[in-house]
KOLTI-351510 format. One line per 3 residues: number of its first residue (from 1); for each residue x, y, z of C-alpha. Coordinates in pm, whole numbers, plus 50000, padded with zeros to 5 digits. Layout:
<sites>
NUM> X,Y,Z ~ ...
</sites>
This chain:
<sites>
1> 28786,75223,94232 ~ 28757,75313,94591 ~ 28433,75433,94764
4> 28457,75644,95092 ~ 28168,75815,95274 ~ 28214,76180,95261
7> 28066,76503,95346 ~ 28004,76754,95086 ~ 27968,77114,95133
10> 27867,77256,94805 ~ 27834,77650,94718 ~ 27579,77769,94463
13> 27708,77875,94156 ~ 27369,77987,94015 ~ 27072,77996,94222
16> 26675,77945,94076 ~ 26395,78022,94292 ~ 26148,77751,94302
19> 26290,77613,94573 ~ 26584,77614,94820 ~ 26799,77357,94652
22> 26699,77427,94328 ~ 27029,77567,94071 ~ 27362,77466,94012
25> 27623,77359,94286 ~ 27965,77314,94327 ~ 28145,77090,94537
28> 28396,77227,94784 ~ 28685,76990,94810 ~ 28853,77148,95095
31> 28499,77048,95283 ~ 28546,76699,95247 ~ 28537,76469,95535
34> 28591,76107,95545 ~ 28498,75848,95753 ~ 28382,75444,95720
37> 28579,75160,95677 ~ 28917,75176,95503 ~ 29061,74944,95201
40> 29302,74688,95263 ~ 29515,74546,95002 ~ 29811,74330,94993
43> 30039,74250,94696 ~ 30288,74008,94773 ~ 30405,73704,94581
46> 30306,73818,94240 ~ 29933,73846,94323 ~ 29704,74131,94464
49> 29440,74017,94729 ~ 29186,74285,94765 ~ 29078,74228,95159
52> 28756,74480,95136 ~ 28645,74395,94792 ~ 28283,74242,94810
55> 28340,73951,94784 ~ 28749,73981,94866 ~ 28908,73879,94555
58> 29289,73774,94471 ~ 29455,73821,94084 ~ 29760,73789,93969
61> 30009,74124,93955 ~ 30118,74069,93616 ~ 29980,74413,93461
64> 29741,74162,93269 ~ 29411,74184,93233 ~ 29240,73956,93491
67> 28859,73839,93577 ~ 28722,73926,93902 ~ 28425,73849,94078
70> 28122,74040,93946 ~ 28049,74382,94044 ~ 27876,74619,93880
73> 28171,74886,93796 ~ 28392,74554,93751 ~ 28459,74247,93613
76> 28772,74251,93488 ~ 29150,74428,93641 ~ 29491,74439,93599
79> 29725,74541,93830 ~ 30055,74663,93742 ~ 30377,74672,93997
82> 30589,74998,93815 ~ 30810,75026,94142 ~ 30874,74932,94463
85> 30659,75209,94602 ~ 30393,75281,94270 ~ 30153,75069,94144
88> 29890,75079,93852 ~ 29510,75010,93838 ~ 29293,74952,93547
91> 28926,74819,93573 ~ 28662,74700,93338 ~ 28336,74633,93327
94> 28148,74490,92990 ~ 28443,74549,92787 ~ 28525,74898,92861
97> 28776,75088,93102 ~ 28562,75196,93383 ~ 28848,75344,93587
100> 29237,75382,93607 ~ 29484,75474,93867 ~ 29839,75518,94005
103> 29883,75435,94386 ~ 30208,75547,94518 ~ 30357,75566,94874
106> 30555,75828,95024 ~ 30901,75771,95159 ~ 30805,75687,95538
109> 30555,75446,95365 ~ 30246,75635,95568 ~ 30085,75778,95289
112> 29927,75681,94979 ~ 29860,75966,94691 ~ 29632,75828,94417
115> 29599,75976,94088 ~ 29298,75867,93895 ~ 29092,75929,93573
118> 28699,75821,93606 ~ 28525,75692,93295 ~ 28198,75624,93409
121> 28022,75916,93369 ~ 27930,76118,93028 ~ 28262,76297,93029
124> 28566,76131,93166 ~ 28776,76303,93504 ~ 29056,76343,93678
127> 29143,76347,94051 ~ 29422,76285,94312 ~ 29274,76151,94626
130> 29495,76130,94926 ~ 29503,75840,95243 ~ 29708,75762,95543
133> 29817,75407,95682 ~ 29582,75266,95923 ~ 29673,74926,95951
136> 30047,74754,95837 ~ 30208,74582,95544 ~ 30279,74217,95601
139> 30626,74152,95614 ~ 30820,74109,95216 ~ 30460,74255,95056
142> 30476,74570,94821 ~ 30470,74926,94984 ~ 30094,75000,94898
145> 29991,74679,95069 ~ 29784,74688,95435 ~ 29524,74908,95543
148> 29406,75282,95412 ~ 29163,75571,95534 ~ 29159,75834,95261
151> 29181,76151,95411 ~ 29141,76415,95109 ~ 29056,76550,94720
154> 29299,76769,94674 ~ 29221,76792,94278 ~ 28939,76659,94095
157> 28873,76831,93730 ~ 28613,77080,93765 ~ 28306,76981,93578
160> 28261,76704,93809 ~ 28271,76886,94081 ~ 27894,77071,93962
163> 27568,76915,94059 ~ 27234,77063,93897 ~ 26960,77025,94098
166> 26531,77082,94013 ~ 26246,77065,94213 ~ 26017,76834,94058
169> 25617,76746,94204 ~ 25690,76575,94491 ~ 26069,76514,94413
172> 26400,76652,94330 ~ 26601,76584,93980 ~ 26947,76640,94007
175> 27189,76568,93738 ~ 27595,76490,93775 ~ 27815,76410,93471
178> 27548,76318,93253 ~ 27400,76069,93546 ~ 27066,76157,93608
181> 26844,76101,93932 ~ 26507,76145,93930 ~ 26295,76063,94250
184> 25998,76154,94436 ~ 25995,76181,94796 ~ 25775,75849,94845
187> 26031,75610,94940 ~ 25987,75442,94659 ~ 26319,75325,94433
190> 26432,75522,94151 ~ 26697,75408,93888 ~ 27011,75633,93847
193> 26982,75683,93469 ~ 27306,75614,93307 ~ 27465,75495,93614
196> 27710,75189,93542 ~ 27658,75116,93926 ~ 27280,75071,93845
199> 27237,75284,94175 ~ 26853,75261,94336 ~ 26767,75589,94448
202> 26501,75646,94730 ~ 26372,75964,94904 ~ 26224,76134,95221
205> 26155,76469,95254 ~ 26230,76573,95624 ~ 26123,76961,95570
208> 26123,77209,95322 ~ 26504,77235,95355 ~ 26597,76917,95388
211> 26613,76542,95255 ~ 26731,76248,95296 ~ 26889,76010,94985
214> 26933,75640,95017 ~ 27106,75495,94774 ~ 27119,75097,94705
217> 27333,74877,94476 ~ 27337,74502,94445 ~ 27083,74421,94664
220> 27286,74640,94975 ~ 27221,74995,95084 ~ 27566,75167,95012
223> 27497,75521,95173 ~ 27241,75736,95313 ~ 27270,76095,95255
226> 27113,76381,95414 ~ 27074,76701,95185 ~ 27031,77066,95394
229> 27026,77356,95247 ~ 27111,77629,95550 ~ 26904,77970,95553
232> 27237,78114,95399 ~ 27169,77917,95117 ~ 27467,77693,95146
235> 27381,77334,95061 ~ 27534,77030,95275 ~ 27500,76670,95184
238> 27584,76487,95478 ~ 27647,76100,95438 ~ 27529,75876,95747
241> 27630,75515,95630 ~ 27945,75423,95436 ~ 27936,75302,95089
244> 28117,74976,95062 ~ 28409,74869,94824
</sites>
């Protein structure tokens, strides 16, 4: 699945006292902003070359099941051609479907709507994520091929859209879909509990109002995030460095 930095505006939908981020939150998709590198991807020949995958990585396009080099949300893909302008995505890690999706390209072959269901988290979710072309399809590849900044969320299904977040001593606990993190504001590295990323948490607390999250998988810092809460009580989690594919 792709990764995008993003900036989250999120509205409270119940508020606690203890402290100004403290309650349950819900992401605004119309707030989203996007920015970082985009994917590239070319399938041409009968094989699909991911360009931005860490390492890049080429299987074939058979709509078999394929290995790929390690990652920790997958080892294994297939990749499916349905149509000259639609393609499908399924990706496994240990065994299991981690994530699917449908890419397909509109008609002037400048945008790319991607319909997705997540299983990585307690409950599985749905989305549509939208992009637009940055960079070109080589000549005779498929329609999705070349480069991609995604743009927009128009849908995801609302449970994942709600963070709860608790003061702790010295730390905030915030739980997502059944992933839990946990983390005082020491700097130190905290696991993501149930995380199939295996995400390394770290925190600094820049004033009572504010945070900042850094977040580290496979050795590599994939975003920092800083968390304000306004004096309106709106929360904003503000991503500084883009997580990588």
């Amino acid at each position: 699945m792709k990764r995008m930095l993003l900036l989250l505006s999120l509205v409270p939908a119940i508020a606690f006292s203890s402290t100004p981020f403290d309650g349950t939150w819900k992401v605004r998709l119309d707030s989203m902003q996007f920015s970082g590198k985009p994917s590239e991807q070319v399938i041409m020949n009968g094989s699909y070359t991911c360009k931005t995958c860490v390492p890049p990585f080429t299987i074939k396009a058979d709509g078999k099941e394929q290995p790929t080099p390690v990652h920790n949300t997958r080892d294994h893909m297939s990749v499916k051609v349905v149509s000259p302008t639609t393609v499908e995505y399924t990706e496994k890690v240990g065994g299991k479907v981690i994530g699917t999706s449908t890419d397909t390209v509109s008609a002037d072959g400048n945008r790319l709507t991607s319909t997705f269901t997540n299983f990585s988290g307690e409950k599985p979710f749905k989305g549509t994520a939208t992009s637009k072309r940055v960079g070109p399809a080589p000549p005779g590849a498929h329609a999705v091929s070349g480069a991609w900044m995604q743009d927009s969320v128009p849908e995801v299904t609302e449970s994942a859209k709600l963070f709860v977040v608790q003061s702790t001593d010295n730390g905030i606990k915030w739980t997502w879909n059944g992933q839990i993190t946990d983390a005082k504001f020491d700097g130190k590295q905290y696991a993501v509990q149930n995380d199939p990323s295996k995400t390394l948490v770290a925190l600094k607390k820049v004033n009572d109002r504010q945070f900042e999250e850094r977040g580290t998988s496979e050795g590599k810092v994939q975003y920092v995030t800083m968390w304000t809460v306004s004096a309106d009580g709106k929360a904003r989690a503000w991503p500084e460095l883009p997580a990588q594919v």
